[in-house]
N, C-alpha and C positions, 0 to 999 in steps of 0.2 A: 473240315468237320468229319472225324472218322463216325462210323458206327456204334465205337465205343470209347468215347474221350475221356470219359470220366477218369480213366486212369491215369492220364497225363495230369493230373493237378501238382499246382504249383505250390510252391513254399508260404507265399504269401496269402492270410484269411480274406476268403470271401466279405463282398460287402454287406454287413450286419440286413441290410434290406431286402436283402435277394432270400428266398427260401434253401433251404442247405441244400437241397436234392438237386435242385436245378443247379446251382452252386457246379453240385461235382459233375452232374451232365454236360456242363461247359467247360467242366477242366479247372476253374477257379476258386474251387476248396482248396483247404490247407488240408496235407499229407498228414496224416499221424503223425504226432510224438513218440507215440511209444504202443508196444504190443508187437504182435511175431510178424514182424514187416516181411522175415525173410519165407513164410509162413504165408502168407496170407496178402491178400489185394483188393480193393475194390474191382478189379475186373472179375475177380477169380469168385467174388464172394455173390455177384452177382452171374455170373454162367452155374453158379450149384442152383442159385436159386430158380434161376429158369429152368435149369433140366429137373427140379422138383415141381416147379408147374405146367412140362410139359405131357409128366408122367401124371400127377392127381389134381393138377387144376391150380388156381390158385388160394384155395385153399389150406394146399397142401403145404403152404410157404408161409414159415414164420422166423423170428429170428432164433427161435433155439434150435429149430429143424437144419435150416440152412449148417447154421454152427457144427448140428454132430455130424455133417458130412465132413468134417477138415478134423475133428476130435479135438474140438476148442467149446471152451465155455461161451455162454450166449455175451457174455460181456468184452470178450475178442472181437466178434460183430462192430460193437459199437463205438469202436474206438474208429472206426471208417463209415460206416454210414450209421448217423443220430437215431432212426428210430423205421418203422417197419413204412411209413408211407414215401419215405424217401428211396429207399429198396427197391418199391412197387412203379415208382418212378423210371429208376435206373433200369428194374429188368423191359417195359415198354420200352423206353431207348433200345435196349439191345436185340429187341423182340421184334421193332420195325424195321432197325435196321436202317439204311440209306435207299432211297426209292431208286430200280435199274434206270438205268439207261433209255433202257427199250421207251420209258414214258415219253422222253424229250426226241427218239427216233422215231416217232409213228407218223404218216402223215396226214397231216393237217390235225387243227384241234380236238375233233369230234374222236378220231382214233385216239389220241393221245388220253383222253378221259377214260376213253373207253379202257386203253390197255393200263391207265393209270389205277383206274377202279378193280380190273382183273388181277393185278396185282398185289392189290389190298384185300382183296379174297383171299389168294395165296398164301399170304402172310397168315390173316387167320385158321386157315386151314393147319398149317405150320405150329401155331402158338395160338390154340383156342381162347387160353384165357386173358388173350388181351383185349377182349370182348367185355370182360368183368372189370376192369380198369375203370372205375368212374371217369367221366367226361367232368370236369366241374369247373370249364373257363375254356381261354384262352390260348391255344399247345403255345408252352415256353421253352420244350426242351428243343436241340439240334436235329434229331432227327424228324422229329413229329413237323419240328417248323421243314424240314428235305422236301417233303412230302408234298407240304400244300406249296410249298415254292413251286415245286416239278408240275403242279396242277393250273397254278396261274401263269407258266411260261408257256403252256400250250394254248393258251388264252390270249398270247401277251399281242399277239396280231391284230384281236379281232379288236372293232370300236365299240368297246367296252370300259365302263370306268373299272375304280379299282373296287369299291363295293358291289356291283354287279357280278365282276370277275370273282371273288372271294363268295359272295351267293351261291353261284353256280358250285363250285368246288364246294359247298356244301350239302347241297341238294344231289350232287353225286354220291358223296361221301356216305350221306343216309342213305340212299338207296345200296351202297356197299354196305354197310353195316348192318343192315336188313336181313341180306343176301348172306351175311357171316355168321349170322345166329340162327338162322333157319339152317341152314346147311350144315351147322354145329348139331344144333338138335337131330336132325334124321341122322346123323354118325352114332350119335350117344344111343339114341334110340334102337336103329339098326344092332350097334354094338351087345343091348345088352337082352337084347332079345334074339342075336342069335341069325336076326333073318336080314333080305337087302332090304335096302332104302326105297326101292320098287316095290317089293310084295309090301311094306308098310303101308303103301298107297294103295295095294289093291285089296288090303282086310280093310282097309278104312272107307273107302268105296262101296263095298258089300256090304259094311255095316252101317253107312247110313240109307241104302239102300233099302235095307229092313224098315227103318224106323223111322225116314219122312217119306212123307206121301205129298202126291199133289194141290190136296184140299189143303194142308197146312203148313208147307211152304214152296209154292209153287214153281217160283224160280230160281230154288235150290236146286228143286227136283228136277227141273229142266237141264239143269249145267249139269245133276249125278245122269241123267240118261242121254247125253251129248257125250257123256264119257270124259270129260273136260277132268274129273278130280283122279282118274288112272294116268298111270307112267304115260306121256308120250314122246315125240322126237323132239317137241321146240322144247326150248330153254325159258319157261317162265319168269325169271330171273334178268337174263338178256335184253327178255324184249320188254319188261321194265325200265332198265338201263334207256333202251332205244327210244324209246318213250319219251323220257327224262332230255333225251338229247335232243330228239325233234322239235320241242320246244325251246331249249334254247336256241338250235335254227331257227326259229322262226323269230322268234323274242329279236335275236337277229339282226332278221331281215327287216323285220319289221321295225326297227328303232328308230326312233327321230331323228332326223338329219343334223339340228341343231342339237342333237346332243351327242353327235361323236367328237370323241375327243381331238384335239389340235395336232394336227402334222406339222413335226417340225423341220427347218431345213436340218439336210447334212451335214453343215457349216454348225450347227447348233453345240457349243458344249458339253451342254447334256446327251450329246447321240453318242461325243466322242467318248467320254466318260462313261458309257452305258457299256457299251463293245469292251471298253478295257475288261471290264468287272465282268464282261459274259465270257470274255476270254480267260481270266482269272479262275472263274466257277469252272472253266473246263478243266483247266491242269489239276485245279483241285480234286475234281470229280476222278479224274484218270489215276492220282494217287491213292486216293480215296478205294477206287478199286483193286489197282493191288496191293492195300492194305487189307480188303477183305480178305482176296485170293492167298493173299501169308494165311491171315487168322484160320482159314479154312483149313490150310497144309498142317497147321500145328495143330488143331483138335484132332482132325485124322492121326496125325501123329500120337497124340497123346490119347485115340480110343486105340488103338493099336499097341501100343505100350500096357493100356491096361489090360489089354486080352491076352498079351503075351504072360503077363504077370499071375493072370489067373491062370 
């Protein structure tokens, strides 16, 4: 599962059942017939469009925009991807990427949420507007599915069923998402007025200041004169996260005995089969990586080409 499969598809059409988008994030759309193959890619068609939403949003992406960046008509577009939600699709694929390493190296579970959620921040940070991406199901794509795999292996110890496990990895997830738009917003904010993300907090401070009092709301006014809504050292954010985890420690600890799940022997088939496929997912993962590490050498490559050029 690279980062960007889509472009590996095969000759043979997708199953009429599958949605086309997911289709080619699996690789198993059919390639074009016809149009400037030697011209144009779905990889290629989707990196304009991400560097067009990384500059104005996703807004700023449509299929005629993407098009005039290559000096092709919008109907070149769609001889590779059917229509603008399949795009939107493709560019999240490429936008999340394959979750690091670092997720499945942290020790123990609680760290591995922890650096798996920090990492999802990142990402946002990186590609604000994957934040604007409707949510409206199930993730079916390959990477989106990386992700929550990499979240329930860090789980995969504790005695936990699988809907528990899949809970929590959700309940993380919203607290990252949280954390992705608020911290989107003070950038945009900051950005367009010029000032930091701190002094934002401290006109906002001063001016409620002016205008509640403690007759009419008193335990606002407690938290503005505790200084609680100015810049401080902790990470608001964090100890949210922490929060979120303490609980499930505890949830835990505290679970019924008759309901953790069955220890099986060593001798068990299923352990043996389990280790192949974990063994499997590692070689994969190590390719996987230096397949990024190329993709990365060729963009550099090719931002550098183009500066020579200009």
């Amino acid at each position: 599962m690279s980062s960007a499969p889509y472009h590996e598809a095969v000759s043979e059409p997708a199953d009429p059942d599958l949605p086309h988008g997911v289709a080619l994030a699996w690789g198993i759309a059919a390639n074009p017939q016809r149009g400037p193959k030697r011209e144009l890619s779905i990889e290629r068609i989707v990196e304009a469009a991400v560097e067009l939403a990384d500059a104005g949003g996703l807004g700023a992406v449509s299929m005629s925009s993407v098009a005039a960046t290559f000096g092709f008509t919008t109907m070149s577009l769609y001889r590779y991807v059917s229509a603008k939600d399949d795009l939107v699709l493709l560019m999240g694929e490429f936008g999340w990427g394959m979750p690091p390493e670092t997720v499945r190296e942290a020790d123990g579970w609680r760290a591995g949420l922890r650096v798996w959620s920090q990492e999802q921040v990142a990402v946002f940070g990186r590609h604000p507007w994957l934040l604007d991406i409707t949510i409206s199901g199930t993730p079916t794509t390959p990477n989106s599915l990386a992700w929550l795999d990499a979240a329930l292996e860090v789980l995969d110890d504790q005695p936990l069923d699988s809907e528990e496990k899949l809970s929590i990895a959700l309940a993380v997830l919203a607290q990252t998402r949280w954390q992705g738009l608020i911290e989107r917003g003070y950038r945009e904010a900051a950005l367009s007025s010029g000032r930091s993300e701190n002094a934002l907090d401290v006109d906002a401070a001063v001016t409620l200041k002016s205008l509640i009092t403690a007759e009419h709301l008193p335990f606002v006014r407690r938290v503005l004169d505790d200084g609680a809504f100015e810049p401080g050292e902790d990470d608001p954010f964090a100890f949210g996260l922490e929060r979120v985890l303490d609980g499930v420690e505890r949830y835990i600890e505290s679970r019924p005995a008759d309901r953790v799940r069955p220890v099986f022997s060593t001798e068990d088939p299923r352990i043996a089969a389990d280790a192949k496929v974990r063994e499997a997912g590692k070689r994969i993962r190590e390719i996987e990586k230096q397949l990024r590490e190329a993709r990365k050498t060729e963009r550099e490559a090719r931002a550098h080409a183009r500066d020579r050029l200009r």
